[in-house]
Residue frames relative to the residue before (quaternion, step in Angstrom):
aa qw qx qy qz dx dy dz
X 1.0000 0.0000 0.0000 0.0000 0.00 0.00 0.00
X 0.2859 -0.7726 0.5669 0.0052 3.31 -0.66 1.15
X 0.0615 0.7669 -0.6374 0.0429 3.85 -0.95 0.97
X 0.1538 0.7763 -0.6081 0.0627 3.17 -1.05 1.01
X 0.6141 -0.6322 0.4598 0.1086 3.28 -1.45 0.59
X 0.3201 0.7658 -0.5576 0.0115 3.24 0.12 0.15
X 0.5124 0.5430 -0.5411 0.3871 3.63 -1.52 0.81
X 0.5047 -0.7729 0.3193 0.2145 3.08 -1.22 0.50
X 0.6483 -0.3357 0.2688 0.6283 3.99 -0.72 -0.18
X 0.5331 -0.6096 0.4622 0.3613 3.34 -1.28 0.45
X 0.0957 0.8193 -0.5653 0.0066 3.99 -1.00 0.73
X 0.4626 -0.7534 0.3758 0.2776 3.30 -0.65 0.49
X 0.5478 0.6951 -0.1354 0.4455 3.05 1.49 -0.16
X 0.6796 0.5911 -0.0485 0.4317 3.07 1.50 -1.16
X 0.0475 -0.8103 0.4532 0.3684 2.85 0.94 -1.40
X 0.0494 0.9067 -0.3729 0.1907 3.77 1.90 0.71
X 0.6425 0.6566 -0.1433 0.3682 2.81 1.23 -2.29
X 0.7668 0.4885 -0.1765 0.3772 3.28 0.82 -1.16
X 0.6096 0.5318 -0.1220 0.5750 3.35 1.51 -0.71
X 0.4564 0.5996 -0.5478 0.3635 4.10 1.08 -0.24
X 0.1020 0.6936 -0.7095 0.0720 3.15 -1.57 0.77
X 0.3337 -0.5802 0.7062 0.2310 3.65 -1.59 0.67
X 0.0694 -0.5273 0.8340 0.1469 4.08 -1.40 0.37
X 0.0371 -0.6967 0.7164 0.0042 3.10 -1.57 1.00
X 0.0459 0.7750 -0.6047 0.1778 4.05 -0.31 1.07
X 0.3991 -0.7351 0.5480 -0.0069 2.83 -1.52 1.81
X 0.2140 -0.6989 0.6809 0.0461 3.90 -0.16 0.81
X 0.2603 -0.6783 0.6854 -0.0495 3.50 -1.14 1.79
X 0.5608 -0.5519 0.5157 0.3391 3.65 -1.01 0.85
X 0.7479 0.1707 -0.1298 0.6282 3.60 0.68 -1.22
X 0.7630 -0.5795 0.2033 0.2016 3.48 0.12 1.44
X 0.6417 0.6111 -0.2479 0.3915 3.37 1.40 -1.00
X 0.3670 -0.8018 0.4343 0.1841 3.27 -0.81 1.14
X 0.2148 -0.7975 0.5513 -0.1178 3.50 -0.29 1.45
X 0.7746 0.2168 -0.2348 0.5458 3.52 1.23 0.16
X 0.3391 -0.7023 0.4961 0.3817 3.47 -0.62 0.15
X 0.6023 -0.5532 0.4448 0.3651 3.37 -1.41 0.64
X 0.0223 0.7167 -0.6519 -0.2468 4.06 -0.65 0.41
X 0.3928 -0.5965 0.6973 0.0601 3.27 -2.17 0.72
X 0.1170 0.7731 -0.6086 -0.1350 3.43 -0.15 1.00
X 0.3020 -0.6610 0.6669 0.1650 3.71 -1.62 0.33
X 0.4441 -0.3905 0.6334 0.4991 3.48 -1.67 0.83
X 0.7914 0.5169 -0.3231 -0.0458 3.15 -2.49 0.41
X 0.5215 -0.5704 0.1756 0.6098 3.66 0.12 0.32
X 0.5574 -0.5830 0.5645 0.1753 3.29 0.22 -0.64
X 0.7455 0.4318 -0.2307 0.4523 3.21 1.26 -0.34
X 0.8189 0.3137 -0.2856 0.3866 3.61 -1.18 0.57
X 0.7728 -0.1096 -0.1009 0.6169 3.90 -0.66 -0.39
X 0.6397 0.6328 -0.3950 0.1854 3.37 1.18 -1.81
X 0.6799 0.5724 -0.2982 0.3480 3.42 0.84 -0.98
X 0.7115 0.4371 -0.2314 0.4991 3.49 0.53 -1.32
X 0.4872 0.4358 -0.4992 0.5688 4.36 0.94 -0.21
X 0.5433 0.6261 -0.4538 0.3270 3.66 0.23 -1.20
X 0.7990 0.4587 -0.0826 0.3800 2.65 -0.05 -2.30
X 0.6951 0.4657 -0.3300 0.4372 3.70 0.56 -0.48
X 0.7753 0.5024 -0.2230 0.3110 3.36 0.85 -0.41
X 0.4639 0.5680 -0.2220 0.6426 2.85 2.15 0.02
X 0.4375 -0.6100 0.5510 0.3646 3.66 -1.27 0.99
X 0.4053 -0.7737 0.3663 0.3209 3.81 -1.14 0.37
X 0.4031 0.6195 -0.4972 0.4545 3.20 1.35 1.13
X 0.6005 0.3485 -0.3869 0.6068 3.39 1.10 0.56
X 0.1822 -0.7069 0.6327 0.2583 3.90 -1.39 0.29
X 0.3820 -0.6560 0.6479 0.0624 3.02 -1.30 0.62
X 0.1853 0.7772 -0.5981 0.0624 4.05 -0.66 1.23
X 0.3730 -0.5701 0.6222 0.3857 3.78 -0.99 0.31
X 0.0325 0.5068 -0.8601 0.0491 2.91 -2.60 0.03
X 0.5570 -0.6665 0.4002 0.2923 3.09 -1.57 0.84
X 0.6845 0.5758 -0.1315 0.4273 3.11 1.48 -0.64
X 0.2089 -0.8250 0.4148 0.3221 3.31 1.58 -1.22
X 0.4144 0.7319 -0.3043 0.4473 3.27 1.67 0.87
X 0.4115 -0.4826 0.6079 0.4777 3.82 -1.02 0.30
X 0.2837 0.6847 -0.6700 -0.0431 3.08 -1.76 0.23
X 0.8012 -0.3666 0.1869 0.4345 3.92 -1.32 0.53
X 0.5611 0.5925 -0.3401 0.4674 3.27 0.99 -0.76
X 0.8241 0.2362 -0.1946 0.4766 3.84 0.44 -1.01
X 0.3830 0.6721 -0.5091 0.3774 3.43 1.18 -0.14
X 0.7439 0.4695 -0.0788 0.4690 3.17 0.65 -1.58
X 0.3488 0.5487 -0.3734 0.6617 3.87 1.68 0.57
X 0.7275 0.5492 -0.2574 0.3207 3.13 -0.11 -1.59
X 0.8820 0.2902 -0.0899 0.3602 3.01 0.51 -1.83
X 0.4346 0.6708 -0.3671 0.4758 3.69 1.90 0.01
X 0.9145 0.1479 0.0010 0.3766 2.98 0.55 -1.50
X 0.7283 0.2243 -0.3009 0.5733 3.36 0.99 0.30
X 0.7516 0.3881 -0.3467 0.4053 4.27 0.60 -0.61
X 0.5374 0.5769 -0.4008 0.4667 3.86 1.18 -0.51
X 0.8203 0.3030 -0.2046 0.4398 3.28 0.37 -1.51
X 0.4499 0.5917 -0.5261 0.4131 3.93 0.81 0.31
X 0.6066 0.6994 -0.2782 0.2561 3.31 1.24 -1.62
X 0.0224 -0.8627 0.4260 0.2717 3.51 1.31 -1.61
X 0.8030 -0.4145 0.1735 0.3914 2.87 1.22 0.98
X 0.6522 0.5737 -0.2785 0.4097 3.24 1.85 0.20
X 0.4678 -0.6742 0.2472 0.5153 3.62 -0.70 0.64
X 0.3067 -0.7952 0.5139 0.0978 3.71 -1.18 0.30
X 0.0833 -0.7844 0.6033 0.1174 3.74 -0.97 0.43
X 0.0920 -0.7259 0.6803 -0.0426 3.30 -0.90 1.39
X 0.2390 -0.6286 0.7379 0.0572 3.11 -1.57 0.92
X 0.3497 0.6711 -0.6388 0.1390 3.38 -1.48 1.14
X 0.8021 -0.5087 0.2274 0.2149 2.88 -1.55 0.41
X 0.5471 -0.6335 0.3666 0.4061 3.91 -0.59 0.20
X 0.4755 0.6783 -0.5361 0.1625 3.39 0.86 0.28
X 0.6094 -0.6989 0.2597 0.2696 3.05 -1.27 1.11
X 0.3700 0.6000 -0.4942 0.5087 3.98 1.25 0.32
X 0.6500 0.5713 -0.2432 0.4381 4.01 1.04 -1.29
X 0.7849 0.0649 0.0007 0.6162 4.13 0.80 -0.75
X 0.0558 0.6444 -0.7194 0.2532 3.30 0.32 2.13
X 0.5482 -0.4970 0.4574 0.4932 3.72 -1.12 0.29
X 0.5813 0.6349 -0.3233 0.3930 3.83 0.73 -1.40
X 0.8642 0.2723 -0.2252 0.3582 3.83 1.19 -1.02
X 0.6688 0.5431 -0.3508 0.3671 2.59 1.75 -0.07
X 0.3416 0.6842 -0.4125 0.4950 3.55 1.86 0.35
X 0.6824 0.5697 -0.2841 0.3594 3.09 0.91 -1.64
X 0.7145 0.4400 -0.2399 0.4882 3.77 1.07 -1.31
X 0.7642 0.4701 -0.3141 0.3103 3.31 0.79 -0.52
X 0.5375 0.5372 -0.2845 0.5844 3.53 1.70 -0.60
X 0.7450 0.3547 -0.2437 0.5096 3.67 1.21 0.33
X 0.6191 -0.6104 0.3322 0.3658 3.32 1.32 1.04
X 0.5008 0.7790 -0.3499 0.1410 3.90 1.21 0.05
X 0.0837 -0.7693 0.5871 0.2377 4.01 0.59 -0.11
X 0.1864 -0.6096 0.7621 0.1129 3.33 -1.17 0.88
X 0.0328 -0.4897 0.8684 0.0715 3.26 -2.32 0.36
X 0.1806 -0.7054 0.6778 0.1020 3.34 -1.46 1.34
X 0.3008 -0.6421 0.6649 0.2346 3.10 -1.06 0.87
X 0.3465 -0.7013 0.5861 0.2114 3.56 -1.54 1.28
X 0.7821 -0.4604 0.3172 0.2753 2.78 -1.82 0.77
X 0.8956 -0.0061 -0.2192 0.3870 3.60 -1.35 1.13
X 0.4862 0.5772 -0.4866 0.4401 3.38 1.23 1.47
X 0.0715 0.8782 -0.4175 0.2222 2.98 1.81 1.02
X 0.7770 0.4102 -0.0836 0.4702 3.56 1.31 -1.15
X 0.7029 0.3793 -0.4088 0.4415 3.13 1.30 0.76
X 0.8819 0.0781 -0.0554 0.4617 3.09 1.27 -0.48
X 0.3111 0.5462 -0.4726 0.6177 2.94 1.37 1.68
X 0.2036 -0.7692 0.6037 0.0492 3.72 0.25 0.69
X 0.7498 0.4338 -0.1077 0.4879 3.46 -0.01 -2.25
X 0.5140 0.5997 -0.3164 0.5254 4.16 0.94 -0.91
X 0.7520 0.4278 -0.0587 0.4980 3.53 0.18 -1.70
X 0.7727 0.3954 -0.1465 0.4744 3.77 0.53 -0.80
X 0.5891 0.5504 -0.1731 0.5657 3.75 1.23 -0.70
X 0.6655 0.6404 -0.0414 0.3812 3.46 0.88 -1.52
C-alpha cells in the first residue's frame, strides 16, 4: 500500500493550503483493484465542501476529510473495516507496508491480526527500493 502526499506547504497566499491532499492506493499481487483508491483532504468534510468534492471525483474512488489531510490510525482502521477485510472474503492475507506510525497502532495491529492479515514492515529509508508507487508519485 502506497501513501503519498501530494500538494504543497501550507501558505496563505497560495491558496495550496486549501488544495493539500494524501492519495492512498492499494497494489494487488494479481493487479486487480479490490480496493478503492481513498483521497483524503485537509477539513471537516462537512457541508457544501464535501458534497462539491465528492462530485468531482469518479465514484470508484472515495473521498474523506481530516484536519490534516493525512493517513492516520483512525482511517487505517476505515480502510481496513470497510473496504480491505471485506475484499479479503475471509481469506488469510499478506500486506506489506510501511512503518508509519498510523500503520502499527496496537488497535491495527489487533485489527489485522484478528483478520488473518500478515504484515511485512518495510524499514525505514528503503523507501527507494521497494516503494515503487511512494518513489514514482512523490
Amino acid at each position: 500500500m502506497g501513501e503519498n502526499t501530494i500538494g504543497a506547504q501550507s501558505s496563505s497566499t497560495s491558496g495550496w493550503d486549501k488544495r493539500q491532499r494524501t492519495i492512498q492506493l492499494t497494489v494487488f499481487a494479481d493487479w486487480v483493484p479490490h480496493v478503492k483508491p481513498l483521497v483524503f483532504f485537509r477539513g471537516k468534510g462537512i457541508g457544501p465542501t464535501i458534497v462539491t468534492e465528492r462530485r468531482l471525483h469518479d465514484n470508484r474512488v472515495i473521498v474523506k476529510f481530516n484536519t490534516t489531510a493525512y493517513a492516520n490510525s483512525t482511517n487505517m482502521l476505515e480502510w481496513l473495516d470497510e473496504q480491505l477485510v471485506p475484499a479479503l472474503s475471509n481469506q488469510p492475507f499478506f500486506l506489506l507496508i510501511d512503518l508509519f506510525a498510523a500503520h502499527k497502532t496496537q488497535e491495527v495491529l489487533d485489527t489485522l491480526w484478528a483478520n488473518d492479515i500478515t504484515v511485512s514492515m518495510i524499514p525505514g529509508g528503503c523507501t527507494g527500493l521497494v516503494q515503487p508507487i511512494d518513489v514514482s508519485i512523490n
